[in-house]
C-alpha positions in Angstrom: -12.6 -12.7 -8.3 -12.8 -15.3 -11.3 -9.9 -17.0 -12.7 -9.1 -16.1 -15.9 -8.7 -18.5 -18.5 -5.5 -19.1 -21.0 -6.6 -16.6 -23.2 -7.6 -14.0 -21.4 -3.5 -13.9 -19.5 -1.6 -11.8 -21.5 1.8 -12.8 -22.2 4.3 -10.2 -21.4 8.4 -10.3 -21.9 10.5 -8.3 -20.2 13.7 -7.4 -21.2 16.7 -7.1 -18.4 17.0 -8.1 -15.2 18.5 -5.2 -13.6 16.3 -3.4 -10.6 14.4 -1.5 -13.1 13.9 -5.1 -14.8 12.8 -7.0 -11.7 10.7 -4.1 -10.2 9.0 -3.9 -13.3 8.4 -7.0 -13.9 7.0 -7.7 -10.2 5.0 -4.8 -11.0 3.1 -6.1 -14.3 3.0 -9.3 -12.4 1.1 -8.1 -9.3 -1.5 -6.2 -11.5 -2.6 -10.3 -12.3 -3.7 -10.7 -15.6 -0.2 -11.0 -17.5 2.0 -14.0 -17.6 5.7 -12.8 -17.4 8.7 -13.9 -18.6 12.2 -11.9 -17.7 15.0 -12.6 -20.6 18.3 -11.2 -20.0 21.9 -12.1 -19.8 23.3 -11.2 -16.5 21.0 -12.3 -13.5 21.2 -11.4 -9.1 22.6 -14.9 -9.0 25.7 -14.9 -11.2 29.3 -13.0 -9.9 29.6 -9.8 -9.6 30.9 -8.2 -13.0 31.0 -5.0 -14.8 28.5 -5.9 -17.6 25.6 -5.7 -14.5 25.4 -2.2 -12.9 22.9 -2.9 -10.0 25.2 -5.5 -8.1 27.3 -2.2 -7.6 24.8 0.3 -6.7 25.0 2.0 -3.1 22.2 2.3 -2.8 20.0 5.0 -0.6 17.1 6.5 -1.0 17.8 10.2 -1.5 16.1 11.7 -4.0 17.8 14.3 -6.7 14.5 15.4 -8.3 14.8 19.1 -7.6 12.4 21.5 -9.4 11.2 18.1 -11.8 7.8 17.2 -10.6 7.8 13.7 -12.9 10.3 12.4 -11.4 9.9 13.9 -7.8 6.3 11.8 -7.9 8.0 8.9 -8.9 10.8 9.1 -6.5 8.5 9.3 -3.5 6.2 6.7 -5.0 9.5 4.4 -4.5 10.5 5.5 -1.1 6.8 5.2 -0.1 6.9 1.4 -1.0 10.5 0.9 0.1 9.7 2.5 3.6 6.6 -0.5 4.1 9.5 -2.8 2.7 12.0 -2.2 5.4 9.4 -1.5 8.2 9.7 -3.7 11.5 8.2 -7.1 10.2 8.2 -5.8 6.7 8.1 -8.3 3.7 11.9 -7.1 2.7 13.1 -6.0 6.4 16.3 -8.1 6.3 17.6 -6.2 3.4 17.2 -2.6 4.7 18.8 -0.5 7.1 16.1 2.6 8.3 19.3 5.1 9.4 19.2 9.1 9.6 21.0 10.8 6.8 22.9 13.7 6.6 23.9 16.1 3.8 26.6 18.7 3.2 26.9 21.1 0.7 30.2 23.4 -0.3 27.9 23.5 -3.8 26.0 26.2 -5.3 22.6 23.9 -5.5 19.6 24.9 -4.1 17.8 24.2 -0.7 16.2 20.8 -1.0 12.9 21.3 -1.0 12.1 18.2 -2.9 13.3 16.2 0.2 11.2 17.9 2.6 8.8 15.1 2.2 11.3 12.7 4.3 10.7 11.7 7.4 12.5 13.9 10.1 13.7 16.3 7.8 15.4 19.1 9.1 18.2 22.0 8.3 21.0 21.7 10.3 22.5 24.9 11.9 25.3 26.4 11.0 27.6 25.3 14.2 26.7 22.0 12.9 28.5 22.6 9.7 31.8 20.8 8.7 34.0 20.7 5.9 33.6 23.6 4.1 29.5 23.1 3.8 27.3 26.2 3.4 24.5 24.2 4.2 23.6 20.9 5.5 20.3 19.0 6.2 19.3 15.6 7.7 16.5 13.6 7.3 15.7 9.3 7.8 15.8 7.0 5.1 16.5 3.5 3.6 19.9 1.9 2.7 19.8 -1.3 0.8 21.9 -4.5 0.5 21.9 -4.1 -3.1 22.7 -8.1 -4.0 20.2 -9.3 -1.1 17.6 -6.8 -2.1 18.1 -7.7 -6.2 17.4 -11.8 -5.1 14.6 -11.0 -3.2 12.6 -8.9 -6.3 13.7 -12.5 -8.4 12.9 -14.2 -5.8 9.6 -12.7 -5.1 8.9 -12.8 -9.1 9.6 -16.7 -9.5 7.6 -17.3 -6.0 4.3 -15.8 -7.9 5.0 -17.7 -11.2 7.3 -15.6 -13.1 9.8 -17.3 -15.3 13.2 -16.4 -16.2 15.6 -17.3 -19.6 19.1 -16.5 -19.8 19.9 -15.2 -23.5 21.8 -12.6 -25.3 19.6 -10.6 -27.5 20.3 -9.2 -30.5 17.8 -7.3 -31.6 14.5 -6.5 -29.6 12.6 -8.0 -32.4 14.1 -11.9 -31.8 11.0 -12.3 -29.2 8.1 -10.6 -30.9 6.9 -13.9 -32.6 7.2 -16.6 -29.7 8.4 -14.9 -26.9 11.4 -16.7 -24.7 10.7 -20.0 -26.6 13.1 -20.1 -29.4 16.1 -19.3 -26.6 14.8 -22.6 -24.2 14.2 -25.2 -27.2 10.5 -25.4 -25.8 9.2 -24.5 -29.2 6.0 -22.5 -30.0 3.7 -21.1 -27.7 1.7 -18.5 -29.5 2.0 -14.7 -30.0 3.8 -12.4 -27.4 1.2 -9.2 -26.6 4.3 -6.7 -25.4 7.1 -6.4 -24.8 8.8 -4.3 -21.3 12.2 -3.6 -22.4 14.5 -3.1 -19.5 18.1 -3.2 -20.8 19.7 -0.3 -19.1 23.4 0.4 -21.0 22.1 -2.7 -23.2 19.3 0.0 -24.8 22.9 1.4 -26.9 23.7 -1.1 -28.7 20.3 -3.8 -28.5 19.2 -3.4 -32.0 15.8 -2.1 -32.6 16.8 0.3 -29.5 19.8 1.7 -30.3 19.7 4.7 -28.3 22.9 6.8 -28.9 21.6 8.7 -26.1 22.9 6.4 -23.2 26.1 6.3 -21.9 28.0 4.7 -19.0 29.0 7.2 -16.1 31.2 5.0 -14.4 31.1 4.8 -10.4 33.5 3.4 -8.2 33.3 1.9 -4.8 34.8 0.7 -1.6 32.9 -1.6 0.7 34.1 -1.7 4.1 33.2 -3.9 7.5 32.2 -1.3 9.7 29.3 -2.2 12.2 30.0 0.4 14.5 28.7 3.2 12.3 24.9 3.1 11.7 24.5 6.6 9.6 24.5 7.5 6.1 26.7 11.0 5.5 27.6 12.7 2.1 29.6 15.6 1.2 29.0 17.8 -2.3 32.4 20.0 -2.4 32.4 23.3 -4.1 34.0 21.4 -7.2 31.1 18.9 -7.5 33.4 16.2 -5.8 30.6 13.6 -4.4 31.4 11.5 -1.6 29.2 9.3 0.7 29.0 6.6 3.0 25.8 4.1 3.1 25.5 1.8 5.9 23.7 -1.2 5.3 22.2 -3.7 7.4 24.5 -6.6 9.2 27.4 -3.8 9.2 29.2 -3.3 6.3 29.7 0.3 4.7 29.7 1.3 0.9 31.8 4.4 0.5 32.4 6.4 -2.6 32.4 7.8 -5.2 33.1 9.2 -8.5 30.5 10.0 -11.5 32.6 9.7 -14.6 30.6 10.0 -18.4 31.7 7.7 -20.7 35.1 6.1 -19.1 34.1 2.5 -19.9 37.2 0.5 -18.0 36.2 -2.3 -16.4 38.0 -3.0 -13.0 38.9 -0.9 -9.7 41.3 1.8 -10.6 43.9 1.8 -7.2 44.9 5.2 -6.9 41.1 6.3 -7.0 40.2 3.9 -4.4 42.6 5.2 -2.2 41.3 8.5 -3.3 38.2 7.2 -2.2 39.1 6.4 0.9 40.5 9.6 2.2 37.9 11.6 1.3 35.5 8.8 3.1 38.1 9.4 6.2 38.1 13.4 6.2 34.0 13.1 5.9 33.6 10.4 8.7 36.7 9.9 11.0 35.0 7.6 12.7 34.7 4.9 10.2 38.3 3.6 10.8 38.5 1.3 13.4 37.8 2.3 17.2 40.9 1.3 18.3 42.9 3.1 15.3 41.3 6.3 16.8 42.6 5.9 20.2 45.1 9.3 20.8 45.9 9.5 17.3 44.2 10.7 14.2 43.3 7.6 11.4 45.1 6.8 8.0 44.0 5.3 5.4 46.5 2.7 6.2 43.9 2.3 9.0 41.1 1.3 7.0 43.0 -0.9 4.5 42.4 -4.2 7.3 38.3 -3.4 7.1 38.0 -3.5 3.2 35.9 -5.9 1.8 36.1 -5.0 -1.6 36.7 -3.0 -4.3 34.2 -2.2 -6.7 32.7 -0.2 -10.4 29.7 0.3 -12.4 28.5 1.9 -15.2 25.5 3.7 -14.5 23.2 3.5 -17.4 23.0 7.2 -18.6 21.2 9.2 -21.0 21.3 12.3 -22.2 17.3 13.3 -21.9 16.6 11.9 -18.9 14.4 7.9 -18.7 12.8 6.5 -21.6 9.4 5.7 -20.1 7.3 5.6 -23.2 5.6 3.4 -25.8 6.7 2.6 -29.3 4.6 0.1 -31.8 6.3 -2.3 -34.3 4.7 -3.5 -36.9 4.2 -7.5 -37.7 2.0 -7.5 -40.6 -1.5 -8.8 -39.2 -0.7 -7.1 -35.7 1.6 -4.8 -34.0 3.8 -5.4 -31.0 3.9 -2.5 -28.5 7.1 -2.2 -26.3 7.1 -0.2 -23.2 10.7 1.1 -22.9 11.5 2.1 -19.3 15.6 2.6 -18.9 18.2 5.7 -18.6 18.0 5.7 -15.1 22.0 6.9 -14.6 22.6 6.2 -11.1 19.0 6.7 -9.5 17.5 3.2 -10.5 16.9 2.0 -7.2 15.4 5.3 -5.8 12.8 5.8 -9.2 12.4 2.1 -9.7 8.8 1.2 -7.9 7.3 4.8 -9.6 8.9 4.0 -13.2 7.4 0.6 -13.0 3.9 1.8 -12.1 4.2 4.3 -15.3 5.4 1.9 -16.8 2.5 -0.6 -16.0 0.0 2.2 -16.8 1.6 2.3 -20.4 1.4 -1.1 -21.0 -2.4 -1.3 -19.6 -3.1 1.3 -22.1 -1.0 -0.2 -25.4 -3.0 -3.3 -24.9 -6.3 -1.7 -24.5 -5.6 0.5 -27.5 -4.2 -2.9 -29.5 -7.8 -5.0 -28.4 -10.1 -1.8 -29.7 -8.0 -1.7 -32.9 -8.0 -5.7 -33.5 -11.6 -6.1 -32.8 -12.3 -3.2 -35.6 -9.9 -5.0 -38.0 -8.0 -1.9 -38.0 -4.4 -1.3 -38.5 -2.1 0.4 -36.0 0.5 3.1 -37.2 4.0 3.2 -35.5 4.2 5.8 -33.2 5.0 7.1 -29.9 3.4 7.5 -26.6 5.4 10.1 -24.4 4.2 8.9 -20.9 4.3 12.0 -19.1 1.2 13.0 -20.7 -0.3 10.4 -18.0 0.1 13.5 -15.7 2.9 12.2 -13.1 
């Protein structure tokens, strides 16, 4: 295949460096063509804080699609490519654990049959049933180290070229004329052609964006050193309480959890991690240490020696569901189109390979639109591109 010159590479910026950020910008990246540069404040490599969600994440692979055929494709696109990630010898092995998942329900939800894709799945019978479930079902999956996994997207990205600026935006329009330039001091390097924008709870207050829309639903966390459990287990109780336990690879355990809209507070509150930790307990006694088990039932007190830490996010929510469409600005002699592709609440792991592929497929078709209309001396209108309409 030819190399193609300086002018024919697009130059792309991508806004946020979350997963859906860094998937999506690997994504565009991969298609060749585009050169990329990531801008955000918060990157994989900095401490943990509140103001990035996806350090917190659990995260599995278990999809929540039900009867929503959009995002059931792009669910399973993810697990697809997550699956040849964590395969024996796979390019991202070392930061998956393949584990068999089971799921209890005291809820009123339906039979999953959205799952039924999954490797292994099956219904479990009802002398297999505990805590109250009316149902239950098991199936294999993917756990991820979250942090690990989030490096090895940048890393990946950098590895092929990519480039990365640290700034705080204001407004989305601050990079429509040179791009990341003006925040590096590298001066002028000609016109951006898009723009990706990425910025997960960011898109409520990023002007430009300002989608009143999202909203935080904060999560909290306990991560735990338990390498002798190698199963993922949740339990939905018949009040919507939502606990789980995700083993990752190298032995720690991420239990949980809460789903709370709009509580913004920042750190770990104690009384809900212990909370946390009982309900963790009641679902899985066998997380507690083996010798804590030994002619006794375990405490919590038990588990208090095996914590590693406590932890909260605030899942980027939004009220109708992702943004995964196309809006143009105008500049004048030109217009910029930005792909928006955030609103992912709590699923941004599971839905981030099939958003970024819709999302590429927008931004393949923004530019192609923008060439025809340039090359005609024509004029293009603001307005929308719902991205559904590409038939996912």
């Amino acid at each position: 295949m030819a190399l193609l010159d300086d002018k024919q590479v697009k130059e792309i910026i991508v806004v946020g460096c979350g997963v859906v950020g860094l998937t999506t910008a690997l994504k565009v990246q991969e298609q060749g063509g585009y050169k990329v540069t990531i801008i955000a404040e918060t990157f994989p490599t900095d401490p943990k804080t509140i103001r990035y969600t996806s350090h917190w994440a659990g995260a599995h692979h278990v999809s929540h699609a039900g009867s929503d055929l959009n995002q059931l494709g792009i669910d399973k696109e993810t697990f697809d490519v997550m699956w040849e990630l964590s395969a024996p010898g796979g390019a991202a092995e070392g930061c998956f654990l393949r584990h068999t998942q089971t799921e209890y329900h005291g809820d009123a939800s339906p039979s999953p049959h959205w799952l039924e894709f999954m490797p292994d799945f099956r219904y479990l019978p009802e002398d297999e049933l505990r805590l109250g479930a009316t149902k239950a079902f098991s199936f294999s999956t993917v756990t991820m180290n979250t942090p690990m996994y989030l490096n090895w997207l940048m890393s990946s990205f950098l590895s092929r070229g990519g480039s990365i600026v640290r700034a705080s935006l204001q407004h989305i329009s601050q990079v429509f004329e040179s791009g990341a330039h003006p925040f590096t001091g590298a001066g002028h390097s000609g016109k951006v052609d898009a723009v990706v924008a990425c910025p997960g709870i960011g898109a409520r207050t990023l002007g430009g964006v300002e989608d009143k829309d999202v909203y935080p639903i904060r999560g909290q966390t306990v991560l735990l050193k338990a390498p002798w459990l190698g199963y993922g287990r949740t339990m939905t109780a018949a009040d919507g309480t939502y606990t789980y336990l995700m083993p990752r690879r190298g032995g720690d355990l991420l239990v949980g959890g809460t789903r709370v809209p709009n509580d913004w507070h920042p750190t770990p509150r104690p009384e809900i991690t212990k909370d946390i930790l009982a309900r963790a307990l009641a679902l899985a006694p066998e997380i507690a240490p083996p010798h804590s088990r030994e002619g006794r039932t375990p405490t919590v007190e038990d588990l208090l020696p095996i914590v590693i830490e406590e932890g909260c996010g605030l899942r980027p929510g939004r009220k109708s569901g992702i943004r995964l469409e196309v809006e143009w600005f105008d500049r004048g002699d030109t217009a910029i189109p930005v792909v928006y592709n955030y609103g992912h609440s709590g699923y941004g792991f599971l839905s981030s390979w099939g958003s970024a592929s819709v999302a590429l497929k927008l931004l393949e078709d923004a530019l192609k639109e923008k060439e025809k209309y340039t090359n005609n001396h024509g004029r293009l209108s603001s307005r929308k591109l719902i991205a559904f309409c590409l038939g996912y």
